[in-house]
C-alpha positions as CSV (number, residue, x, y, z in Angstrom):
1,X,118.5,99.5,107.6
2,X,121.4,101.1,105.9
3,X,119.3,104.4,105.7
4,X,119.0,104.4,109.4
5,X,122.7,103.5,110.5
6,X,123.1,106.6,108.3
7,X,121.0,109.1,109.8
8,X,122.4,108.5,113.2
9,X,126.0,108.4,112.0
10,X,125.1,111.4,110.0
11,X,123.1,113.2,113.1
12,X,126.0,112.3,115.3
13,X,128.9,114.0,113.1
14,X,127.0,117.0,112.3
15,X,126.5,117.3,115.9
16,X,129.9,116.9,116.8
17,X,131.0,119.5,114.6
18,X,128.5,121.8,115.6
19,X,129.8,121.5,119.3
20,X,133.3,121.6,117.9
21,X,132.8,124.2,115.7
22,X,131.5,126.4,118.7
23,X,133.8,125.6,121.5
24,X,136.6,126.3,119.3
25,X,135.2,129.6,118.0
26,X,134.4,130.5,122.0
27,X,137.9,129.3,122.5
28,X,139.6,131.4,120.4
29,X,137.8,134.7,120.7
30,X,138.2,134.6,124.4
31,X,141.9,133.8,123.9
32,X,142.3,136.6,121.2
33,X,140.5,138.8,123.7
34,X,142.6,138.1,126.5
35,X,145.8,138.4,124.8
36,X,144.6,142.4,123.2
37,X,143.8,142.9,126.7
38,X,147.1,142.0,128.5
39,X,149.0,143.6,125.6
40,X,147.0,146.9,126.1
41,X,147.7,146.8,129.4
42,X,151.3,146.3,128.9
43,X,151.7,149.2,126.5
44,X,149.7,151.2,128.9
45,X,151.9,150.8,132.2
46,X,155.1,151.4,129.9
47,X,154.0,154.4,128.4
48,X,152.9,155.5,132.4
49,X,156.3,154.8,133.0
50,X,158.0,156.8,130.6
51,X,156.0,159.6,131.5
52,X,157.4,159.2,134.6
53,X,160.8,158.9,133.1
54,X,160.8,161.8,131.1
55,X,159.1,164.0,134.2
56,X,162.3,165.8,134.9
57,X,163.9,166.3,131.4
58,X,160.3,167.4,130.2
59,X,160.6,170.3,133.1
60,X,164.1,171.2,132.4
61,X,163.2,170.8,128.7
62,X,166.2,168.2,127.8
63,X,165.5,167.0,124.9
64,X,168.6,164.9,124.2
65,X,167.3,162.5,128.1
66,X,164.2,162.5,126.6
67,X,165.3,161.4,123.3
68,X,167.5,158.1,125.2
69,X,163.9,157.5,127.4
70,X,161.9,157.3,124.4
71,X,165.0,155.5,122.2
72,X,165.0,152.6,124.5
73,X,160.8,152.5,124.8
74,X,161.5,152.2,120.8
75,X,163.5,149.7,120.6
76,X,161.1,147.7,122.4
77,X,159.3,144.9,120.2
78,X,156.0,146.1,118.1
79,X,156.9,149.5,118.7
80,X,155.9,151.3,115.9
81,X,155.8,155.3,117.3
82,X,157.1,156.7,120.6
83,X,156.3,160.1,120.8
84,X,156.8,163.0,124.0
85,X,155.0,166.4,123.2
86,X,154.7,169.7,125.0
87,X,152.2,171.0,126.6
88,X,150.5,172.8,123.1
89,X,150.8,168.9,121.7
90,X,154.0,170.1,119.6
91,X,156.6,167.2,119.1
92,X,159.9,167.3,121.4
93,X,161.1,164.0,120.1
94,X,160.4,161.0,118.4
95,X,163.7,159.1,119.6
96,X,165.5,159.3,116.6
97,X,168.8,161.5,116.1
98,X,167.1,163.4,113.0
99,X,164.3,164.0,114.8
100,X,162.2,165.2,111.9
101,X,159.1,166.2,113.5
102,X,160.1,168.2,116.1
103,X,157.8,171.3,116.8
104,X,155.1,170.0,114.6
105,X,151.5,169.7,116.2
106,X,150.4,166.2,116.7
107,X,147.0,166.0,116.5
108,X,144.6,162.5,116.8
109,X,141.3,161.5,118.0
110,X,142.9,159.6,121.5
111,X,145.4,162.3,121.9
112,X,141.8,164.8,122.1
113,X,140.5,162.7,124.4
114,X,143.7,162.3,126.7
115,X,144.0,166.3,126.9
116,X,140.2,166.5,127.3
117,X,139.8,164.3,129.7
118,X,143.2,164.9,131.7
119,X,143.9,161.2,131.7
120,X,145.1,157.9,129.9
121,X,143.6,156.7,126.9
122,X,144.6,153.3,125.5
123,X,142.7,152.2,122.2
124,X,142.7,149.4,119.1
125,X,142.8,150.8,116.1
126,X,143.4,149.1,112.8
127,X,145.5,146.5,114.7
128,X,147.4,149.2,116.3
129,X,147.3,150.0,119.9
130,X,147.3,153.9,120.7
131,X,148.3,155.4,124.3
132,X,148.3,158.4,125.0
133,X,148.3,160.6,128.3
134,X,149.4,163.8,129.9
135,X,152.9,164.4,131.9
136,X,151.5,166.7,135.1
137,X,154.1,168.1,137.1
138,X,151.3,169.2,139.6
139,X,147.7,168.2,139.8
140,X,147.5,172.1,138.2
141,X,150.1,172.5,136.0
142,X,150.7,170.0,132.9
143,X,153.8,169.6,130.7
144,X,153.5,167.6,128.3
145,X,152.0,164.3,126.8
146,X,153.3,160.8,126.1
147,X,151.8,159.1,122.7
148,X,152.6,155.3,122.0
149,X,151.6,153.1,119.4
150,X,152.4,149.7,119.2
151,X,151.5,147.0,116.1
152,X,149.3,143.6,117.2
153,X,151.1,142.0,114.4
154,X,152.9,139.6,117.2
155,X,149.7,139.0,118.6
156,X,147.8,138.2,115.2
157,X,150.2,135.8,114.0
158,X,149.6,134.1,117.8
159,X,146.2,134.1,117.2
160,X,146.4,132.6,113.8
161,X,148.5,129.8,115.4
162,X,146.0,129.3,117.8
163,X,143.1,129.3,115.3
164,X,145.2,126.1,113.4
165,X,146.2,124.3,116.3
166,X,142.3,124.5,118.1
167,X,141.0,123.4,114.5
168,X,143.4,120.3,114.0
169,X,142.5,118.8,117.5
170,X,138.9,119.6,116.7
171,X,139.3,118.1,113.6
172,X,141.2,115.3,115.4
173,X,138.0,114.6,118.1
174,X,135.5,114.8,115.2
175,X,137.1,112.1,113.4
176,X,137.3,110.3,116.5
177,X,133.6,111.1,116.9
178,X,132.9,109.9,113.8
179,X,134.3,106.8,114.0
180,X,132.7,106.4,117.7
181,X,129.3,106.9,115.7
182,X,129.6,104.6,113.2
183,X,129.9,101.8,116.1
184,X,127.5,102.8,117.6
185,X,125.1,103.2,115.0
186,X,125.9,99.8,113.9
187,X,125.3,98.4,117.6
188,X,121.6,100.0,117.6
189,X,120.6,99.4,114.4
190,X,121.8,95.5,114.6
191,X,118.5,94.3,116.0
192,X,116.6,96.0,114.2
193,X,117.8,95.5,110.9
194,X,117.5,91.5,112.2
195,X,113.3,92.5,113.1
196,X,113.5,93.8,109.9
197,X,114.2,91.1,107.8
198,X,112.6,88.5,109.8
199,X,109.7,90.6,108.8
200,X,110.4,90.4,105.6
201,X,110.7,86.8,105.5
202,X,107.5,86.6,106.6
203,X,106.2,89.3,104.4
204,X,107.6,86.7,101.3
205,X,105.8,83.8,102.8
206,X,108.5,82.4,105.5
207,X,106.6,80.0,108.6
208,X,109.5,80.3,110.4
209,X,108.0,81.6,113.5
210,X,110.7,82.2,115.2
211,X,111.8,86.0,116.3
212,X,115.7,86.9,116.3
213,X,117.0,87.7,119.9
214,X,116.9,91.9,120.2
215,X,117.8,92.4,123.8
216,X,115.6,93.8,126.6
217,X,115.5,97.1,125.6
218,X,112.8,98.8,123.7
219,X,113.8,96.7,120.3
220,X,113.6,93.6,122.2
221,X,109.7,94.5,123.7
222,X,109.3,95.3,120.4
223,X,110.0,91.6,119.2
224,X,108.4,90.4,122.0
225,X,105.0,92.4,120.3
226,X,106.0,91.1,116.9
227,X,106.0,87.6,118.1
228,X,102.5,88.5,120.3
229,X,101.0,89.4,117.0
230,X,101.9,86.9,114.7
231,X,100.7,84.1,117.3
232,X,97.4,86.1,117.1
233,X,97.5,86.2,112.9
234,X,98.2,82.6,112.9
235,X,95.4,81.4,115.0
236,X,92.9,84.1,112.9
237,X,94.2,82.5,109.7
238,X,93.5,79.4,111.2
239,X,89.8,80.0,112.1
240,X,89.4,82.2,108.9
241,X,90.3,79.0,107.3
242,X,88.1,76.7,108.9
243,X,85.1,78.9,108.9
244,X,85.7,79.1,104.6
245,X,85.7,75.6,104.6
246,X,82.9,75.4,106.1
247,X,81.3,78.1,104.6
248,X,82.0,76.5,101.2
249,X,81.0,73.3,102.2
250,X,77.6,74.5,102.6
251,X,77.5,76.5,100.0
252,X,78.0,73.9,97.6
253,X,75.3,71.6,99.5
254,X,73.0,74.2,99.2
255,X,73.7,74.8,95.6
256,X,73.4,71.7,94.7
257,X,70.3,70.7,96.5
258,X,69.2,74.5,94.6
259,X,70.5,73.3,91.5
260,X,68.5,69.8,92.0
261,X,65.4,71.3,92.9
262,X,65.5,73.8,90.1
263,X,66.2,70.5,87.9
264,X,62.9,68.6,89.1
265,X,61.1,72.0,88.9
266,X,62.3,71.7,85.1
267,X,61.2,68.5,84.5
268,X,58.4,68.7,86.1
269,X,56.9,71.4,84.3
270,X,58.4,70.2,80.9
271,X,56.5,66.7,81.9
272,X,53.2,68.0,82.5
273,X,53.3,70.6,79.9
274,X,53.8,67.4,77.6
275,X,50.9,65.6,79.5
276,X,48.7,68.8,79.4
277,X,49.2,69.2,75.6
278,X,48.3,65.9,74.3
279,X,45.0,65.8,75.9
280,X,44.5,70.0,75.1
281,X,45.3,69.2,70.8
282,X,42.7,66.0,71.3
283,X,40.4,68.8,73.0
284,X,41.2,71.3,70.0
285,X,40.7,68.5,67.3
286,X,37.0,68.1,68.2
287,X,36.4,71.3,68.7
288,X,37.0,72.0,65.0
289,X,35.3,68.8,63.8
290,X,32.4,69.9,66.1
291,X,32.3,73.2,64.2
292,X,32.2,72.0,60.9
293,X,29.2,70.0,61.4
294,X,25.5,71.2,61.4
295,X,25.5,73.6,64.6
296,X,22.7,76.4,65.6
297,X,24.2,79.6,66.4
298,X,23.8,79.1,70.1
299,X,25.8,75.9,69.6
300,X,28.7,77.2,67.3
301,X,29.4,79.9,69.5
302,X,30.1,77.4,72.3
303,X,32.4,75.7,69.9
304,X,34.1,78.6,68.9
305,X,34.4,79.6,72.6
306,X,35.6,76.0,73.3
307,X,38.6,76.3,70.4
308,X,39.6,79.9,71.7
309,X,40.1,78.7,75.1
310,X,41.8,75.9,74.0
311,X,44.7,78.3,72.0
312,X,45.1,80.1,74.8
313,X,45.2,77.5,76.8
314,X,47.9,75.7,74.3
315,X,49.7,79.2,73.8
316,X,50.2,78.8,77.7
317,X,51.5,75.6,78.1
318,X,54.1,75.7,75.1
319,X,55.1,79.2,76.7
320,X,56.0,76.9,80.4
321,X,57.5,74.2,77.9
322,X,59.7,76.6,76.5
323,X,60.3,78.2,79.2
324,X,61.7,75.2,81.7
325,X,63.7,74.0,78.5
326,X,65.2,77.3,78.5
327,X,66.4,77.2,82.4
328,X,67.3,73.2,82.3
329,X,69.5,74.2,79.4
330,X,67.8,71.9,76.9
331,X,66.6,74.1,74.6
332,X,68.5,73.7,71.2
333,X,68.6,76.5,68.1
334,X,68.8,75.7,64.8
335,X,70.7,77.8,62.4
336,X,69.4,77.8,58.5
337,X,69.1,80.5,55.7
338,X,66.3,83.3,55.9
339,X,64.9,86.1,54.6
340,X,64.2,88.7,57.4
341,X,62.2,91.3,56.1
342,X,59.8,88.6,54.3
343,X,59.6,86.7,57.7
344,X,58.7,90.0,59.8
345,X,56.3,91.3,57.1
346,X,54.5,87.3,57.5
347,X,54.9,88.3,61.6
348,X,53.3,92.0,60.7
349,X,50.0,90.5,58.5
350,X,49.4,87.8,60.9
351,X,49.5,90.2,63.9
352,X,47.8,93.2,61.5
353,X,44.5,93.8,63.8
354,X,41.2,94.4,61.9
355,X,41.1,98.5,60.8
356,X,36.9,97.9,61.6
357,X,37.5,96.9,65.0
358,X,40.9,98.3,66.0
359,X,41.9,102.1,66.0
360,X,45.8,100.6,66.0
361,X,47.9,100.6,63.1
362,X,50.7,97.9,63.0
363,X,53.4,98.5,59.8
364,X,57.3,97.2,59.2
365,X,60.2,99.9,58.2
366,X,62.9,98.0,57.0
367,X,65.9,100.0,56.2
368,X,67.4,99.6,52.0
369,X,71.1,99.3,54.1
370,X,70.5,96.8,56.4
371,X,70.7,92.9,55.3
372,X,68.0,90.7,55.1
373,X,69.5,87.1,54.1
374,X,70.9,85.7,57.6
375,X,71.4,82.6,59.1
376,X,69.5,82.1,62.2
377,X,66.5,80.2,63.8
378,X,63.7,81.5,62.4
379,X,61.1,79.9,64.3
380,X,63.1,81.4,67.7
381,X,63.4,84.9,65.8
382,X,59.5,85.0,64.8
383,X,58.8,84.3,68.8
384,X,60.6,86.9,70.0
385,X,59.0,89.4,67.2
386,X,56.0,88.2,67.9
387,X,56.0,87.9,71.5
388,X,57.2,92.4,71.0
389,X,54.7,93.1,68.5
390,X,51.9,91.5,70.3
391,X,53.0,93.0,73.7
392,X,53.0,96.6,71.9
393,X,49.6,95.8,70.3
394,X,47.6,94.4,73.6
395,X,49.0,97.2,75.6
396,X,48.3,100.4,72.6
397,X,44.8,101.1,72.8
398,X,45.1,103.9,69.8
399,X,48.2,105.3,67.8
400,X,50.3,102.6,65.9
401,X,52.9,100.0,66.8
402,X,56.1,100.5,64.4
403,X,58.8,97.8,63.7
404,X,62.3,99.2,62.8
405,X,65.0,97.4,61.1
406,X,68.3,98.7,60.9
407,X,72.0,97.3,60.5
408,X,75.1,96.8,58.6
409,X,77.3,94.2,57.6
410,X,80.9,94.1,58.3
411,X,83.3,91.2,58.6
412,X,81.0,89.0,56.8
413,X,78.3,89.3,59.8
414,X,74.9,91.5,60.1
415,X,74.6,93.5,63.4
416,X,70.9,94.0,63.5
417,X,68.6,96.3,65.2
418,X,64.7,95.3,65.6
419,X,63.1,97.9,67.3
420,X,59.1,98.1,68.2
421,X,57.5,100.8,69.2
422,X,54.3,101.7,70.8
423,X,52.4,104.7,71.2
424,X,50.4,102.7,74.4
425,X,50.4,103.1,77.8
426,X,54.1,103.0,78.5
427,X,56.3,101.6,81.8
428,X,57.0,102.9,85.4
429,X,60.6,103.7,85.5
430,X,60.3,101.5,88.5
431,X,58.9,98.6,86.7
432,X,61.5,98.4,84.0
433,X,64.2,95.8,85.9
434,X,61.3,93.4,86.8
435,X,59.3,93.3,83.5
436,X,61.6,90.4,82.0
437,X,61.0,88.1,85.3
438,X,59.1,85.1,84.8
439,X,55.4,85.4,85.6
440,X,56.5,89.2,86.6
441,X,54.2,92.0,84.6
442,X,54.7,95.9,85.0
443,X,52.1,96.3,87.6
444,X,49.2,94.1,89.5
445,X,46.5,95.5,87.3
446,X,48.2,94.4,83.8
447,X,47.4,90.6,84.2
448,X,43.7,91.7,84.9
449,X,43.1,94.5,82.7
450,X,45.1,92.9,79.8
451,X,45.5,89.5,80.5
452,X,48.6,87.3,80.0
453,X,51.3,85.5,82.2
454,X,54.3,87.2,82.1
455,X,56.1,84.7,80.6
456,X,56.3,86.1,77.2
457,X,59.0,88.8,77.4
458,X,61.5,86.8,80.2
459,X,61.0,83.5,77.4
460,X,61.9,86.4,74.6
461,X,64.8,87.8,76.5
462,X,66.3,84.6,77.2
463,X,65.9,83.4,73.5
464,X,67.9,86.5,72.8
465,X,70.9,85.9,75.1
466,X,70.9,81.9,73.6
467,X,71.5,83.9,70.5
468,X,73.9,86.3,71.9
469,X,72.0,89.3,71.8
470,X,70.0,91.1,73.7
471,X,66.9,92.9,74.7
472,X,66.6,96.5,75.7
473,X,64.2,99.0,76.6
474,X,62.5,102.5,76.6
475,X,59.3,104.0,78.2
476,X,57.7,106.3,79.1
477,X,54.4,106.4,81.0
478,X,51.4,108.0,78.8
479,X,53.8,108.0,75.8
480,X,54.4,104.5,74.4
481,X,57.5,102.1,74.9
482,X,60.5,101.2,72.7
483,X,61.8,97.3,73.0
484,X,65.0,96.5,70.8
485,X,66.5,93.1,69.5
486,X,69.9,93.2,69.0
487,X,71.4,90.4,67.8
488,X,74.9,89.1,65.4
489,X,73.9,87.0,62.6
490,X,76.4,85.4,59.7
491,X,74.9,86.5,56.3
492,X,73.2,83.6,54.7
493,X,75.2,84.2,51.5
494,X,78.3,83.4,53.3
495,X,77.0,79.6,53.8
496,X,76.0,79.6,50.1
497,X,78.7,80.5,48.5
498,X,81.0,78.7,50.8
């Protein structure tokens, strides 16, 4: 508020002084004006009236009356030349005894115009006022000319009086001014520096509700709107409030009702996976002691077929047990010493497909720099390999199916890389967010053309994050896809040798 009171004092004197400034400056250039006038005017009536003076002496030529005429003009105050000529503008006297330029020519500009013109001529010049004008005997015959000149030394030393004494009263009022602005600047600005910081009190957290008195003028509609609006805030805050309450109220009913449901949808699958698979390995069990006894060919085919089915079938189930472990949170990794590159080149033979029947070629890069003795789960770890490799291999019709192992070790951890890549049928760009969704495959004709139920990359993914990894990948349709493990592992020789 201090920045306001300021402006207007500031706005106020600078007016002032402006107005004072430019009356005074009218003031005394009129004044000054005046005064050359009247003291032109008085120079030119006496110099009229010595002409008139020396009208008789200039006939008879006596120069010693003309010389008393033009000694008391003189003497006169500011008088600096008093001057009668003849007719040819030669000097008959200057008023002094010595008269030292008698019968010299006197020639000046106002003199020219005076003999030109056949009349008076009264000018400023150099703070010198010239007269000058003829003597006429007769409207016909002229005999002589009167030249004055008289300093404005008298009236400059006025006018620089005048200047002071107009500058010291406006002085004088300005000061007065100033001081009239300051009070009233204060007497403005006082209710609004009280809105001001009853604003800020509220702006720091204040409930005083409560607006100052600011008077009926504009600053007191002003407060009367203040106090309109925070009235209106209050009450919004209040429902705002409310209405979040409520909002979270349900919220939190509805999550937990989401969280219980998802809870029994856990358990229930975890149950009857458990039901389904004790029956299912009974079911497996016969099927291999029916095949080693004496069978036709008809009949061991429909035990083989019986045994397939039923590893599928198992290979299912344990994939939903895992699964609703995995979302209940249950699902527990085990860290112990392992050698990677031997238990991805067990994951490559096992998955290797037959050369006879398959035109796909599955082999293991394993980088000389990167480590292979971790510690890790290597059960979890051969799942998620083996959930890759066999994606790349059911979906890679020809070409080959490459795993890539790269890394370093640094801080007594190995940063790891397992990439595997397909030369198959590759992934819609569109497809690529959804493909590690439960039950979720890249398109509706995968499931029936290549069978499966997409629960093999969302269980791998998620076995990844448990580790603190990840899962990324790259496709492209026609050209193959590129899906990388990245995981942290401590080095298994840390835990031996500690």
């Amino acid at each position: 508020m201090a920045g306001l009171t300021t402006k207007l004092v500031v706005y106020t004197v600078l007016i002032v002084f402006a107005v004072a400034g430019a009356v005074s400056a009218i003031s005394i250039t009129l004044a000054h004006q005046a005064s050359v006038a009247a003291y032109e005017r008085h120079a030119n009536v006496l110099a009229k009236t010595l002409g008139e003076a020396v009208l008789e002496p200039l006939y008879e030529l006596n120069v010693k009356q003309m010389r008393q005429q033009v000694s008391s003009v003189h003497a006169g105050e500011g008088a600096l030349r008093v001057m009668i000529l003849d007719a040819g503008t030669r000097v008959l006297t200057d008023g002094t005894d010595d008269n030292p330029l008698r019968g010299r020519q006197f020639s000046a500009p106002f003199l020219r115009q005076a003999r030109e013109n056949a009349e008076w001529v009264t000018r400023l010049e150099d703070g010198v006022i010239q007269v000058a004008g003829p003597v006429q005997a007769t409207a016909d015959r002229r005999l002589g000319y009167v030249v004055l000149e008289f300093s404005t030394a008298r009236l400059d030393a006025e006018w620089m009086q005048h200047v002071r004494l107009t500058l010291l009263l406006a002085g004088v009022c300005a000061g007065l001014a100033s001081v009239a602005a300051v009070i009233m600047a204060n007497w403005i600005t006082r209710p609004i520096k009280r809105l001001t910081d009853f604003a800020t009190s509220i702006r720091l957290g204040s409930t005083k509700r409560s607006v100052p008195e600011c008077g009926q003028d504009e600053v007191g509609r002003l407060a009367d709107a203040f106090t309109d609006v925070l009235n209106h805030l209050d009450r919004s805050n209040a429902e705002l409030k409310a209405l979040a309450n409520s909002l979270e109220h349900k919220v939190k009913e509805r999550t937990q009702a989401a969280e219980a449901g998802n809870k029994a949808k856990s358990e229930f699958l975890a149950t009857m996976s458990h039901e389904i698979r004790t029956p299912m390995n009974a079911v497996l069990g016969m099927a291999s002691l029916l095949e080693e006894t004496s069978l036709d060919e008809e009949q061991a085919l429909y035990a083989r077929t019986i045994s397939e089915s039923g590893e599928a079938l198992l290979a299912v189930i344990n994939g939903i047990l895992d699964f609703s472990k995995i979302e209940a949170g249950k699902l527990e990794l085990r860290t112990a010493p392992l050698d990677l590159e031997e238990l991805l080149s067990g994951v490559v033979r096992m998955l290797a497909p037959n050369p006879a029947e398959n035109q796909v070629a599955l082999r293991l890069e394993y980088d000389a720099g990167a480590p292979k003795g971790i510690l890790g789960d290597e059960g979890r770890i051969r799942q998620i390999i083996v959930n890759l490799v066999g994606n790349a291999l059911k979906f890679t019709e020809a070409g080959s199916v490459t795993v890539r192992v790269t890394g370093r070790v640094a801080d007594r951890r190995a940063g790891l890389r397992i990439a595997v890549t397909d030369t198959g049928v590759g992934i819609p760009e569109d497809s690529l967010e959804k493909i590690f969704t439960a039950f979720s495959q890249a398109n509706s004709t995968a499931s029936r053309d290549f069978g499966g139920t997409g629960l093999g990359l969302a269980i791998a993914s998620r076995l990844a994050h448990l580790m603190g990894g990840g899962i990324e990948v790259q496709s492209m349709p026609g050209k193959g896809s590129t899906f990388t493990f990245t995981c942290d592992f401590a080095t298994a020789d840390d835990l031996v040798t500690g």
